[in-house]
PyMOL Python script that loads the backbone (N, CA, C, O; Angstrom):
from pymol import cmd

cmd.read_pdbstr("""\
ATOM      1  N   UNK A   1      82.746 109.208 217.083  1.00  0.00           N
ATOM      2  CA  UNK A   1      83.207 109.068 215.729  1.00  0.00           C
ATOM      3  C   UNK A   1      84.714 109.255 215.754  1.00  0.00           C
ATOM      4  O   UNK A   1      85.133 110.047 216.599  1.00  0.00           O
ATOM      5  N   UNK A   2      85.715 108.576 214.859  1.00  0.00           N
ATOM      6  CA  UNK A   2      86.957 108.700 214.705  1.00  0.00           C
ATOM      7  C   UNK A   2      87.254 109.083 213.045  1.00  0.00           C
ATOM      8  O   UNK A   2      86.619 108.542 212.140  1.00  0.00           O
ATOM      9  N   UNK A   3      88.149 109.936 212.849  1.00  0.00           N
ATOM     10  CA  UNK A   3      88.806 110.088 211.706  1.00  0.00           C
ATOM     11  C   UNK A   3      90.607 109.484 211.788  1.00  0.00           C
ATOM     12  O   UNK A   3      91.568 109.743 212.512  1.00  0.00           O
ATOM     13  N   UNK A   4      90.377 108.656 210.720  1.00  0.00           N
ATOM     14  CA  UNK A   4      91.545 108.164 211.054  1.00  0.00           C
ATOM     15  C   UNK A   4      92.253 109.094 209.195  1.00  0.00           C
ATOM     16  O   UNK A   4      91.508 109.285 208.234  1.00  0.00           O
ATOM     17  N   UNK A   5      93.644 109.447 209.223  1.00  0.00           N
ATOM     18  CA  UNK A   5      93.899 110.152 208.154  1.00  0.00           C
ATOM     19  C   UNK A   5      95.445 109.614 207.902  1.00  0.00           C
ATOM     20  O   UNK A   5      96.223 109.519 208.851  1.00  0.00           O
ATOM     21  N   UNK A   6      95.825 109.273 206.568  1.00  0.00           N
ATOM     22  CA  UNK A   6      97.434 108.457 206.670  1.00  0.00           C
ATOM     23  C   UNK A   6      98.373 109.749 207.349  1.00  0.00           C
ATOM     24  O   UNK A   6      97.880 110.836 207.050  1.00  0.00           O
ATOM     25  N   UNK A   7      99.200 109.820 207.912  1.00  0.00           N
ATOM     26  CA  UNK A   7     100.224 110.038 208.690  1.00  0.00           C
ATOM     27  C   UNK A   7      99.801 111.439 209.229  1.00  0.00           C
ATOM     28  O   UNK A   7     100.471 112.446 209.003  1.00  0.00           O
ATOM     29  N   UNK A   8      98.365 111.446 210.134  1.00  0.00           N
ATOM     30  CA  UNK A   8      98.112 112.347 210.761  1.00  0.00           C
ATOM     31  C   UNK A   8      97.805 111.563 212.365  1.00  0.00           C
ATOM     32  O   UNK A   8      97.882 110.335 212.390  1.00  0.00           O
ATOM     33  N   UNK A   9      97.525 112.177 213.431  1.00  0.00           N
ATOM     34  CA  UNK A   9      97.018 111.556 214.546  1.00  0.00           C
ATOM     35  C   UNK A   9      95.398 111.076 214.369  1.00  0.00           C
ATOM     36  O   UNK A   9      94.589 111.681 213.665  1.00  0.00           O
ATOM     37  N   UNK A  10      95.233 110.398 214.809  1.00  0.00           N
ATOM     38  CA  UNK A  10      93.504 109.502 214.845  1.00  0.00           C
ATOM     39  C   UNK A  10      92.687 111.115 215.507  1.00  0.00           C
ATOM     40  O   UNK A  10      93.233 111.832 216.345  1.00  0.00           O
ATOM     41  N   UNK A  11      91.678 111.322 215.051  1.00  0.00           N
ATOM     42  CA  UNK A  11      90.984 112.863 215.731  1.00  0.00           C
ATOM     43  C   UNK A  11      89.213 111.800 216.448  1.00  0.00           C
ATOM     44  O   UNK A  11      88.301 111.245 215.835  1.00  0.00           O
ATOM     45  N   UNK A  12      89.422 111.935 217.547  1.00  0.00           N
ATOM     46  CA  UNK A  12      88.004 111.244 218.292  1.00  0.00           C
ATOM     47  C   UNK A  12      87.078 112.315 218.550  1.00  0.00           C
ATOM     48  O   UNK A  12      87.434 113.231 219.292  1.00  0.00           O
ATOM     49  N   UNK A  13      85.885 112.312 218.009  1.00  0.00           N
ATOM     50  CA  UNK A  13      84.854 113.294 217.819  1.00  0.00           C
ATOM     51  C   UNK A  13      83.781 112.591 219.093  1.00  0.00           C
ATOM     52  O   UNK A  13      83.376 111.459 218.832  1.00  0.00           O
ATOM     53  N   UNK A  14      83.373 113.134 220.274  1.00  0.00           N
ATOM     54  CA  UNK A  14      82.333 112.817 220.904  1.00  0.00           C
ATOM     55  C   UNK A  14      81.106 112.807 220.450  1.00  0.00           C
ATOM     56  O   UNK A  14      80.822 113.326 219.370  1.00  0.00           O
ATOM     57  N   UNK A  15      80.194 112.195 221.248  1.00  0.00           N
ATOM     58  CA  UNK A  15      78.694 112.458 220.848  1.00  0.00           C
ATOM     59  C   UNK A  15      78.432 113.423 220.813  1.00  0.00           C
ATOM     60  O   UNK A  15      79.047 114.228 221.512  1.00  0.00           O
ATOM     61  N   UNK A  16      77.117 113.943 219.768  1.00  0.00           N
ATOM     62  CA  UNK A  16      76.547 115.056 219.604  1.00  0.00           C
ATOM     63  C   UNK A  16      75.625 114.781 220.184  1.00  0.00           C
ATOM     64  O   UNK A  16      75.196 113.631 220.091  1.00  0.00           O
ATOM     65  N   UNK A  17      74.847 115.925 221.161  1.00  0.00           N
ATOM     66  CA  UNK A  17      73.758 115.685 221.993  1.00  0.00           C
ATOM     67  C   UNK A  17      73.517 114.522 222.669  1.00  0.00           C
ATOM     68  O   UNK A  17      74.346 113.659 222.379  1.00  0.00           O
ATOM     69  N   UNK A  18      72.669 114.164 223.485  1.00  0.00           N
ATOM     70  CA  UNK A  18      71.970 113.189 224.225  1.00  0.00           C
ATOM     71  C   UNK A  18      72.920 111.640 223.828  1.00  0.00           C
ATOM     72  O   UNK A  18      73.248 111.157 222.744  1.00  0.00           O
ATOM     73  N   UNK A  19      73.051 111.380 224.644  1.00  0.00           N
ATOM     74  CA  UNK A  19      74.021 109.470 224.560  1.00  0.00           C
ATOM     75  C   UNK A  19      72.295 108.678 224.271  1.00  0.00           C
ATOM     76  O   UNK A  19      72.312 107.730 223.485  1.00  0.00           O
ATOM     77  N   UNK A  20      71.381 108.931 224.673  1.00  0.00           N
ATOM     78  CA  UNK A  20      70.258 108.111 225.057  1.00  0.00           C
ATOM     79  C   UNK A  20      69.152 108.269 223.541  1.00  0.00           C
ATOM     80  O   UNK A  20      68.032 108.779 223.519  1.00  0.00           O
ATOM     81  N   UNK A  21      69.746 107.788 222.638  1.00  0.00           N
ATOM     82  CA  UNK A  21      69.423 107.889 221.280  1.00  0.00           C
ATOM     83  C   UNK A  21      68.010 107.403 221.077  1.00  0.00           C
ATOM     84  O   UNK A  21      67.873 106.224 221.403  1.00  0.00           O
ATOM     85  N   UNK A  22      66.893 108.011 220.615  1.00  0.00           N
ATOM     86  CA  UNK A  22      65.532 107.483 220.880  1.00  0.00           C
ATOM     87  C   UNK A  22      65.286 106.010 219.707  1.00  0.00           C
ATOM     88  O   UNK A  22      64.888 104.867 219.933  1.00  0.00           O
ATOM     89  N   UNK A  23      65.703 106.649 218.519  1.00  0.00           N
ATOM     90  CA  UNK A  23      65.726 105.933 217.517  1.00  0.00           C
ATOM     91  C   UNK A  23      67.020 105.893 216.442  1.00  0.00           C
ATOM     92  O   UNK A  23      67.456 106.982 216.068  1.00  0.00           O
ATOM     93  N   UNK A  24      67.628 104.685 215.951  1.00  0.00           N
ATOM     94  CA  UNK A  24      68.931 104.954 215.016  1.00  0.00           C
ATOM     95  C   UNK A  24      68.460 104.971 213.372  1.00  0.00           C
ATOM     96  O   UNK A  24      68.981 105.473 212.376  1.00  0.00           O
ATOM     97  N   UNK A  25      67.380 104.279 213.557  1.00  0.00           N
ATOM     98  CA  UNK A  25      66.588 104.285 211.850  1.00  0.00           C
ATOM     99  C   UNK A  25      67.787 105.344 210.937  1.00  0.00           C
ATOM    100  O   UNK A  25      68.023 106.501 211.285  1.00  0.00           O
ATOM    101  N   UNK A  26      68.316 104.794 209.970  1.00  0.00           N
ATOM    102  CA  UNK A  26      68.635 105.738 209.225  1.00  0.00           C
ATOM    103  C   UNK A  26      69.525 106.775 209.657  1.00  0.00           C
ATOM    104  O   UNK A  26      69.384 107.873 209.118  1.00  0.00           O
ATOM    105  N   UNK A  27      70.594 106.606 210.703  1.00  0.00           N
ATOM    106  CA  UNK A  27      71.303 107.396 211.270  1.00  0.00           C
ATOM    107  C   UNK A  27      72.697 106.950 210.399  1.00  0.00           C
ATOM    108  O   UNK A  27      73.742 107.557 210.634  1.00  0.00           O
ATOM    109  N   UNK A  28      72.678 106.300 209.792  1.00  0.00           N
ATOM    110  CA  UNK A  28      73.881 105.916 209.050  1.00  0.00           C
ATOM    111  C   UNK A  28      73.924 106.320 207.725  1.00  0.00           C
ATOM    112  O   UNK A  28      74.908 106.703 207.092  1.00  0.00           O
ATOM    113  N   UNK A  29      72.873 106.214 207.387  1.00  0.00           N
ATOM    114  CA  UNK A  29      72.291 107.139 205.950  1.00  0.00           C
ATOM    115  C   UNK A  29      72.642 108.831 205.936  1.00  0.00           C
ATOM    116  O   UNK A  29      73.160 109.504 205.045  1.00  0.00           O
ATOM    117  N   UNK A  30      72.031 109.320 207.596  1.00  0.00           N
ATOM    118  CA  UNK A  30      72.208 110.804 207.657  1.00  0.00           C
ATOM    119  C   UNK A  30      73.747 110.988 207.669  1.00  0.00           C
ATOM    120  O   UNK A  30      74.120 111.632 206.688  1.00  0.00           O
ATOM    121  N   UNK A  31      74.704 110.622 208.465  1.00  0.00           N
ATOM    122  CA  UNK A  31      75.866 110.333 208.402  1.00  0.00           C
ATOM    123  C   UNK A  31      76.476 110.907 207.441  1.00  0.00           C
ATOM    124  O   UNK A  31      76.851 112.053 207.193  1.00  0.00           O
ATOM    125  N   UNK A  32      76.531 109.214 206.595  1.00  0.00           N
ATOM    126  CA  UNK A  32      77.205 109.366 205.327  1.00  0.00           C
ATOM    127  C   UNK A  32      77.007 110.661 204.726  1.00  0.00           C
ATOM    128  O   UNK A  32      77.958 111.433 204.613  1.00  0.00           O
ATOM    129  N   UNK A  33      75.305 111.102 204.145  1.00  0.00           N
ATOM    130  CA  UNK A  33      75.041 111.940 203.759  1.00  0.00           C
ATOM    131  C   UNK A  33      75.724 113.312 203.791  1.00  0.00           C
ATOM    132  O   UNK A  33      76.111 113.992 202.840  1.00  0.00           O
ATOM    133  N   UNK A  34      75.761 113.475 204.647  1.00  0.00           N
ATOM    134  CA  UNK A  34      75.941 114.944 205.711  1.00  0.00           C
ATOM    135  C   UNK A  34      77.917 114.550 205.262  1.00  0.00           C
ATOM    136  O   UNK A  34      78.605 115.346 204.623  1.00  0.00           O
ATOM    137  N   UNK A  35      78.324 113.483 205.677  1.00  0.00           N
ATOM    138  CA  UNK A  35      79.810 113.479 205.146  1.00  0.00           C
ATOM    139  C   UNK A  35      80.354 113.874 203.706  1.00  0.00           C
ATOM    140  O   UNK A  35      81.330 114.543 203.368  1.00  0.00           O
ATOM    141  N   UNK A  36      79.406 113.241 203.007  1.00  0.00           N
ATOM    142  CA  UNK A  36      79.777 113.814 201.502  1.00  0.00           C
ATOM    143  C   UNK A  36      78.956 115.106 200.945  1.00  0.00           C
ATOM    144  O   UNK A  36      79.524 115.588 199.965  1.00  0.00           O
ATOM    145  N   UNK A  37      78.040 115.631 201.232  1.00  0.00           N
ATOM    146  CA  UNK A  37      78.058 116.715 201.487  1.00  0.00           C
ATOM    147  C   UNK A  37      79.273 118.101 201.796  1.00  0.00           C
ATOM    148  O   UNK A  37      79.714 118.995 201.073  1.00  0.00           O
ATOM    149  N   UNK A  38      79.476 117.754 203.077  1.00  0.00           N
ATOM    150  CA  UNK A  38      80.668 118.661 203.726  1.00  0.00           C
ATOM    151  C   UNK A  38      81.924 118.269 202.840  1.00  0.00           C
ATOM    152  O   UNK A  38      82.691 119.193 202.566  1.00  0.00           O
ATOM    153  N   UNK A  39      82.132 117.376 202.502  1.00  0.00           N
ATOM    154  CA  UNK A  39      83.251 117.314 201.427  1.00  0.00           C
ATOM    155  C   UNK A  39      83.328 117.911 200.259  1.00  0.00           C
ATOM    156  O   UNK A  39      84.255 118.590 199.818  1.00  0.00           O
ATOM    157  N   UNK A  40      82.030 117.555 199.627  1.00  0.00           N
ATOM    158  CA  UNK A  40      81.870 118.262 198.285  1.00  0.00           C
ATOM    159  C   UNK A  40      81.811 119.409 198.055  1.00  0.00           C
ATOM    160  O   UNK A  40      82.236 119.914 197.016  1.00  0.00           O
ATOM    161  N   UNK A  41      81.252 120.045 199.022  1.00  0.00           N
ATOM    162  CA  UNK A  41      81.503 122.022 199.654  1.00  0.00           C
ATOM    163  C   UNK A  41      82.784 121.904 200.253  1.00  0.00           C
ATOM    164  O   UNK A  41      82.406 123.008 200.646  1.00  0.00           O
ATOM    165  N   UNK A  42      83.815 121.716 200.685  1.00  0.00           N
ATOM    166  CA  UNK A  42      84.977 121.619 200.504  1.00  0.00           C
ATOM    167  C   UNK A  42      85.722 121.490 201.920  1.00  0.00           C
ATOM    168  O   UNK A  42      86.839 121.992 202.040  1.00  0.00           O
ATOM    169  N   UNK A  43      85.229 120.947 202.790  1.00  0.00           N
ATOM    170  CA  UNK A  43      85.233 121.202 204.156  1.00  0.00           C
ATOM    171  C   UNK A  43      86.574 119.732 203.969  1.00  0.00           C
ATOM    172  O   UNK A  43      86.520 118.882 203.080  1.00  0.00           O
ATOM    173  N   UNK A  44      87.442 119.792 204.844  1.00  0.00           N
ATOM    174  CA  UNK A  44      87.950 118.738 205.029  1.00  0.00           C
ATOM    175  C   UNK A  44      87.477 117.255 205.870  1.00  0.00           C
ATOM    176  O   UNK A  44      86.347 117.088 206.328  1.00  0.00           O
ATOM    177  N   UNK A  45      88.320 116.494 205.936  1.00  0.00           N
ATOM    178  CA  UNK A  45      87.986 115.043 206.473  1.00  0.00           C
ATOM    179  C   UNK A  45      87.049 115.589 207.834  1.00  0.00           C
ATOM    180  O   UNK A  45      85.837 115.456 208.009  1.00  0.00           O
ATOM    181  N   UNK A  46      88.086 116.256 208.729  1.00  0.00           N
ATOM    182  CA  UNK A  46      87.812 116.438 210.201  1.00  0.00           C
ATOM    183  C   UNK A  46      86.324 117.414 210.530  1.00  0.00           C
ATOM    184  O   UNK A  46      85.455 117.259 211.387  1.00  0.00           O
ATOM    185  N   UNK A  47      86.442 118.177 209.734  1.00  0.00           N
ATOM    186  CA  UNK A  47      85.368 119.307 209.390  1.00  0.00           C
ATOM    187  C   UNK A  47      83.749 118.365 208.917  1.00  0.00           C
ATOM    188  O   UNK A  47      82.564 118.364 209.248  1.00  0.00           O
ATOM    189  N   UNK A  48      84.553 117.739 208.076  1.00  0.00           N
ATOM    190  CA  UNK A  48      83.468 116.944 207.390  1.00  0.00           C
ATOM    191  C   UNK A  48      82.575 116.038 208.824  1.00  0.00           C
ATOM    192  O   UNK A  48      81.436 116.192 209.265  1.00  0.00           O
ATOM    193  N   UNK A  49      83.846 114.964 209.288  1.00  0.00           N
ATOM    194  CA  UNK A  49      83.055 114.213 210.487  1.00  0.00           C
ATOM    195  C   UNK A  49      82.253 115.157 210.977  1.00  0.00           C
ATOM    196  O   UNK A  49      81.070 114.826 211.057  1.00  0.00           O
ATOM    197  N   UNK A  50      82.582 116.421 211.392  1.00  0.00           N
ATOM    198  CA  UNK A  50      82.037 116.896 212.871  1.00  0.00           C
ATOM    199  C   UNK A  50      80.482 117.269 212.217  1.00  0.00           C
ATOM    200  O   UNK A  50      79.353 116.941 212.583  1.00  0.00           O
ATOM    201  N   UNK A  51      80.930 118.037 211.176  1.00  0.00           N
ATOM    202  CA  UNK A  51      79.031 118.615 210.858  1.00  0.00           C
ATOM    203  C   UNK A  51      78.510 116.922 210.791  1.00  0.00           C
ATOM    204  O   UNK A  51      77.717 116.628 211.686  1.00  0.00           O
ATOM    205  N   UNK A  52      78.852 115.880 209.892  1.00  0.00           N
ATOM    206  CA  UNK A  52      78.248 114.540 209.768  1.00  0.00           C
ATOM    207  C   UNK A  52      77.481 113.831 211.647  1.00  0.00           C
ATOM    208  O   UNK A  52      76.441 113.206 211.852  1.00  0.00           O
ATOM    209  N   UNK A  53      78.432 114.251 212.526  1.00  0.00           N
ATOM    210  CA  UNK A  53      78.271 113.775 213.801  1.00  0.00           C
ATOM    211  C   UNK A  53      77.311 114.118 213.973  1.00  0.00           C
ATOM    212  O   UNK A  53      76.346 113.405 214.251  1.00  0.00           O
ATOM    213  N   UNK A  54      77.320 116.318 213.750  1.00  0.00           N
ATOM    214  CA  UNK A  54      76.386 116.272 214.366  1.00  0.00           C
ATOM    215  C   UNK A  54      74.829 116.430 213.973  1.00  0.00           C
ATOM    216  O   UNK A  54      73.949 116.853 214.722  1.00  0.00           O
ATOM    217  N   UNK A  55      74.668 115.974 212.556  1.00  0.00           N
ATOM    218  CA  UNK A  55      73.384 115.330 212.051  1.00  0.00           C
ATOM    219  C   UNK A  55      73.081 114.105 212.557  1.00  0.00           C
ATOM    220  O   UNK A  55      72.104 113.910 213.281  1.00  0.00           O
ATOM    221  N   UNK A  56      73.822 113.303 212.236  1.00  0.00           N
ATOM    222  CA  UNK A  56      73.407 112.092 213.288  1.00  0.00           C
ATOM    223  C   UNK A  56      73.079 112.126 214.588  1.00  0.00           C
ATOM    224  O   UNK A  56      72.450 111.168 215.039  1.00  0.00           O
ATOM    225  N   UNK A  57      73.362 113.005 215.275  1.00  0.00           N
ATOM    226  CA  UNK A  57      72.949 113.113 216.603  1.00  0.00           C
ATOM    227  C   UNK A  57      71.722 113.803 216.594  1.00  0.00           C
ATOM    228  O   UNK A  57      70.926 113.407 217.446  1.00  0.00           O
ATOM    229  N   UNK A  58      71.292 114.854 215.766  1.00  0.00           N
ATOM    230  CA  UNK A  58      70.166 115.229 215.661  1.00  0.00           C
ATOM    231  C   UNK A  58      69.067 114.216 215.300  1.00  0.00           C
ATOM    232  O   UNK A  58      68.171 114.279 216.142  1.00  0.00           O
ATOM    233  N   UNK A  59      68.818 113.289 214.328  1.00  0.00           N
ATOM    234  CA  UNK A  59      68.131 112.533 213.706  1.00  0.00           C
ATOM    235  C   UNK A  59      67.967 110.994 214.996  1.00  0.00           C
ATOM    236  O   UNK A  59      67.012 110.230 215.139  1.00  0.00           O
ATOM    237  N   UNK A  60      68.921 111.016 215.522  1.00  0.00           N
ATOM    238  CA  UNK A  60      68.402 110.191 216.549  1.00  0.00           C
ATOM    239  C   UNK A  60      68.042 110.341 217.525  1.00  0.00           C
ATOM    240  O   UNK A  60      68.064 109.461 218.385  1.00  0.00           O
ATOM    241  N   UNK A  61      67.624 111.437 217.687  1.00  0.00           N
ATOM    242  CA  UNK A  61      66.510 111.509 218.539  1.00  0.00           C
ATOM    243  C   UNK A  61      64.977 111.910 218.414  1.00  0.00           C
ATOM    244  O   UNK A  61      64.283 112.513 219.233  1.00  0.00           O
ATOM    245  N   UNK A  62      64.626 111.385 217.105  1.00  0.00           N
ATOM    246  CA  UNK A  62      63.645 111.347 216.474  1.00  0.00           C
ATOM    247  C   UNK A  62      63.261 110.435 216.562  1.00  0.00           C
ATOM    248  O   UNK A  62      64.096 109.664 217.035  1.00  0.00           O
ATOM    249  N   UNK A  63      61.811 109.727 216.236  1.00  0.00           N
ATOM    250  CA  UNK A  63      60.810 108.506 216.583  1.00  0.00           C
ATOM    251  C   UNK A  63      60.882 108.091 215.111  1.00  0.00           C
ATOM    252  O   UNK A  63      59.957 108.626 214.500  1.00  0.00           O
ATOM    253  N   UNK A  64      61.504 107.472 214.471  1.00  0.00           N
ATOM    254  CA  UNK A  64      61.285 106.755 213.131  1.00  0.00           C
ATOM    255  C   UNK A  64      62.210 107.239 211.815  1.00  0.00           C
ATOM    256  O   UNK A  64      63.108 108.080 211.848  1.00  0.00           O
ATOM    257  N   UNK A  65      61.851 106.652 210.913  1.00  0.00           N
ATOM    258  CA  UNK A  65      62.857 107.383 209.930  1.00  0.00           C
ATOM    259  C   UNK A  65      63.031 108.739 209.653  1.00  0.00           C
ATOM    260  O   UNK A  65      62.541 109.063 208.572  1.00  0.00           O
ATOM    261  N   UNK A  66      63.594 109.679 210.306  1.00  0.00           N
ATOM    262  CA  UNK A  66      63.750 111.007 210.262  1.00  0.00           C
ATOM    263  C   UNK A  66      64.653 111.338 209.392  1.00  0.00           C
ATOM    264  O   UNK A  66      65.298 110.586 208.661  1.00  0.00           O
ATOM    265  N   UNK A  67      64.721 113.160 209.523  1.00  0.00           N
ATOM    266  CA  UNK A  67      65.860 113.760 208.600  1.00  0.00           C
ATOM    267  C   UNK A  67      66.123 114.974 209.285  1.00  0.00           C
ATOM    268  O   UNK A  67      65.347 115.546 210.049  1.00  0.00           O
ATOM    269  N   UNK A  68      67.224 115.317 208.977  1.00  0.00           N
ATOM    270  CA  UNK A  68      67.883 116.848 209.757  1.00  0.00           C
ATOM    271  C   UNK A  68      67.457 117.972 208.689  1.00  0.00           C
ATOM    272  O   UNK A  68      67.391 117.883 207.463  1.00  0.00           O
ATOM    273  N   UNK A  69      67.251 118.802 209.342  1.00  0.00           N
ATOM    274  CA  UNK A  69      66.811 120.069 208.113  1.00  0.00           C
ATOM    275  C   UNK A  69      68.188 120.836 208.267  1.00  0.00           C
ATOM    276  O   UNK A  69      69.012 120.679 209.168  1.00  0.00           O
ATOM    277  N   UNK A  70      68.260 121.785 207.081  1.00  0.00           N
ATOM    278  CA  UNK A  70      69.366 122.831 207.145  1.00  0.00           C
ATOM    279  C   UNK A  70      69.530 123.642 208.295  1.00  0.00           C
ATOM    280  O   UNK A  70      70.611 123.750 208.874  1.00  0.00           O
ATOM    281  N   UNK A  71      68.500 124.210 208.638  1.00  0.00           N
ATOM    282  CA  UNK A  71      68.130 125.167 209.657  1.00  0.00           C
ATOM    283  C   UNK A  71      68.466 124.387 210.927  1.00  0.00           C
ATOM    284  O   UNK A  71      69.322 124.872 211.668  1.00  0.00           O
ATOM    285  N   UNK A  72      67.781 123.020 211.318  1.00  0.00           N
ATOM    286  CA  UNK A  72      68.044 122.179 212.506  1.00  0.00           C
ATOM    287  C   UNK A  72      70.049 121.962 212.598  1.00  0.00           C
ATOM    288  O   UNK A  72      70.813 121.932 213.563  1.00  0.00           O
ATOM    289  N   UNK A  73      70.249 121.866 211.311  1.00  0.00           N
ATOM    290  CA  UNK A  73      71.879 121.726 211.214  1.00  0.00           C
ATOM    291  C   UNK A  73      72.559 122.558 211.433  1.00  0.00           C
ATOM    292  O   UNK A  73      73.507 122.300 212.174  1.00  0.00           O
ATOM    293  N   UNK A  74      72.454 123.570 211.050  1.00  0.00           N
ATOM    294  CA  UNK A  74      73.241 125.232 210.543  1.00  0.00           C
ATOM    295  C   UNK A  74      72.873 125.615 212.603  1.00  0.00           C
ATOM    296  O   UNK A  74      73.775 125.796 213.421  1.00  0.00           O
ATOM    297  N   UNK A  75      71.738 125.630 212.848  1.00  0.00           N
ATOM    298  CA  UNK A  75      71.704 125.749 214.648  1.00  0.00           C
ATOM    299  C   UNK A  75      72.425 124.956 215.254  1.00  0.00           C
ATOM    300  O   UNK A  75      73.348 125.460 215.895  1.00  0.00           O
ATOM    301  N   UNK A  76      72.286 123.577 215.273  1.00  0.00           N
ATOM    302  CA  UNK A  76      73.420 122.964 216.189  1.00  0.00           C
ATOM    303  C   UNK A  76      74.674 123.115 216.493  1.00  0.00           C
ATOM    304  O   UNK A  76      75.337 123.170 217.528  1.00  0.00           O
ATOM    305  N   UNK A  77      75.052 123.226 214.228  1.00  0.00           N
ATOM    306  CA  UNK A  77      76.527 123.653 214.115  1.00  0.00           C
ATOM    307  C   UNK A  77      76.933 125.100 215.053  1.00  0.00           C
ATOM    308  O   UNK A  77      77.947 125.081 215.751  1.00  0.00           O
ATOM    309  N   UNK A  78      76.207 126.111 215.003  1.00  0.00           N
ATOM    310  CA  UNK A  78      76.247 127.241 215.369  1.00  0.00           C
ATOM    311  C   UNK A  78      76.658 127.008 217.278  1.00  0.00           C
ATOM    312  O   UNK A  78      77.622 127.439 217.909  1.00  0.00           O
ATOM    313  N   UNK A  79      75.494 126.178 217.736  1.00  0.00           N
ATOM    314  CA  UNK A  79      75.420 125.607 219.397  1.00  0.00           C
ATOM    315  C   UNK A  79      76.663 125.149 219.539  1.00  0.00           C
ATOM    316  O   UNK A  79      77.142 125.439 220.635  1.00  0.00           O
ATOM    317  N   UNK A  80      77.570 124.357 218.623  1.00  0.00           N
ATOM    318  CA  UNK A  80      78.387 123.859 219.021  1.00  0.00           C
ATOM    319  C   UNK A  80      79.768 124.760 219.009  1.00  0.00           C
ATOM    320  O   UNK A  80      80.592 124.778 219.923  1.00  0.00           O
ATOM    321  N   UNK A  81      79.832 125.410 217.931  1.00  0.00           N
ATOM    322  CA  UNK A  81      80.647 126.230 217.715  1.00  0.00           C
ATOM    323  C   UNK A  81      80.752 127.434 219.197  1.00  0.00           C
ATOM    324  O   UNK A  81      81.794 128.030 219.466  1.00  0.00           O
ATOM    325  N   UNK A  82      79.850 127.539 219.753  1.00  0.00           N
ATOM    326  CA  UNK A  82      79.839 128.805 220.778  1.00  0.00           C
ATOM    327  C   UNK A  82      79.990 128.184 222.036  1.00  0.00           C
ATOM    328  O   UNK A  82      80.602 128.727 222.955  1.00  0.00           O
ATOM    329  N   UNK A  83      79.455 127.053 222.125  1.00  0.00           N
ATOM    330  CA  UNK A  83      80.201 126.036 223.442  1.00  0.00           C
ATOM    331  C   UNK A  83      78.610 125.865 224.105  1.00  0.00           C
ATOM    332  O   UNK A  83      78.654 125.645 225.315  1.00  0.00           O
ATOM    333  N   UNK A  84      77.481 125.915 223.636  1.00  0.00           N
ATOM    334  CA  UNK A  84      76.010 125.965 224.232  1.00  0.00           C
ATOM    335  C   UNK A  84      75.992 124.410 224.515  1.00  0.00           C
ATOM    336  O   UNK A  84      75.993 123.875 225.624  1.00  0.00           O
ATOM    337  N   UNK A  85      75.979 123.940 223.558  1.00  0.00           N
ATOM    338  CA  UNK A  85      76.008 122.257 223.485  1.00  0.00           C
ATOM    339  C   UNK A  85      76.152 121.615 224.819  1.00  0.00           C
ATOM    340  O   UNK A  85      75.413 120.809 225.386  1.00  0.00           O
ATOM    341  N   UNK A  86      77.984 122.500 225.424  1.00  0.00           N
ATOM    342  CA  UNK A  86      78.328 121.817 225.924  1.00  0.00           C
ATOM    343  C   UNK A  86      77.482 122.263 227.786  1.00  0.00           C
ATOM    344  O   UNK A  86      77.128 121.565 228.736  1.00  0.00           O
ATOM    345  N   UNK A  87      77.481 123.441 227.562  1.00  0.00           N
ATOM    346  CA  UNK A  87      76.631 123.913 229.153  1.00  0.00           C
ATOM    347  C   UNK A  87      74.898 123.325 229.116  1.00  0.00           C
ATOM    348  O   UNK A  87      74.062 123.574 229.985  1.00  0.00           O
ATOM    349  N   UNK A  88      74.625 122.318 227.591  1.00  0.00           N
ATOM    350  CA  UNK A  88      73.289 122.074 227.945  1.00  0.00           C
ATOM    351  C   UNK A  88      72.012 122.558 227.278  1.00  0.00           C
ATOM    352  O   UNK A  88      70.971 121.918 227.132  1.00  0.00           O
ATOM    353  N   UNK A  89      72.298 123.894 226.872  1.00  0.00           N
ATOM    354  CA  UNK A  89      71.707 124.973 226.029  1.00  0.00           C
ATOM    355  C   UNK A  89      71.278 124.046 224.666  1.00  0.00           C
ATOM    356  O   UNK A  89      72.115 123.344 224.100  1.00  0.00           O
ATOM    357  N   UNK A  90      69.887 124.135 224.221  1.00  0.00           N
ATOM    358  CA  UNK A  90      69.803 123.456 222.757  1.00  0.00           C
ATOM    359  C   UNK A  90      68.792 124.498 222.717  1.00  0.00           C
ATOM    360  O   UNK A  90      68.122 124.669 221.699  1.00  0.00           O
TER     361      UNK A  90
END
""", "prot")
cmd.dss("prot")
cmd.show_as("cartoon", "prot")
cmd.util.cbc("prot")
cmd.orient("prot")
């Protein structure tokens, strides 16, 4: 994901979890969602992408039209925040 912002640098957000996405059904829906969300609670642009990323990354790896729960979100966010994500840890 990229945030592009007028006269700031472009910010490139990696994948959240697994590259090998089972299903995208509706991963653009969670997205958005999860973006205006984090906005409307007051999180900025960059803040906003990252929780948005990483719902989408959760939801695709689900078998069909899925959804991220709070709890599934609020953990990842948490995984990611402590660096688990990145050693593998889910």
């Amino acid at each position: 994901m990229a945030v592009f912002e007028r006269g700031k640098p472009a910010v490139f957000i990696p994948v959240f979890g697994n590259e090998q996405a089972i299903d995208v059904t509706g991963a653009g829906d969670t997205v958005i969602a999860a973006l205006t969300l984090a906005l409307a609670a007051g999180a900025n642009f960059v803040e906003a992408a990252h929780i948005a990323n990483i719902a989408g990354g959760i939801v695709v790896m689900k078998r069909g039209t899925a959804t991220v729960t709070g709890e599934e979100l609020l953990g990842a966010i948490r995984r990611e925040a402590t660096g688990a994500e990145a050693s593998g840890s889910r």
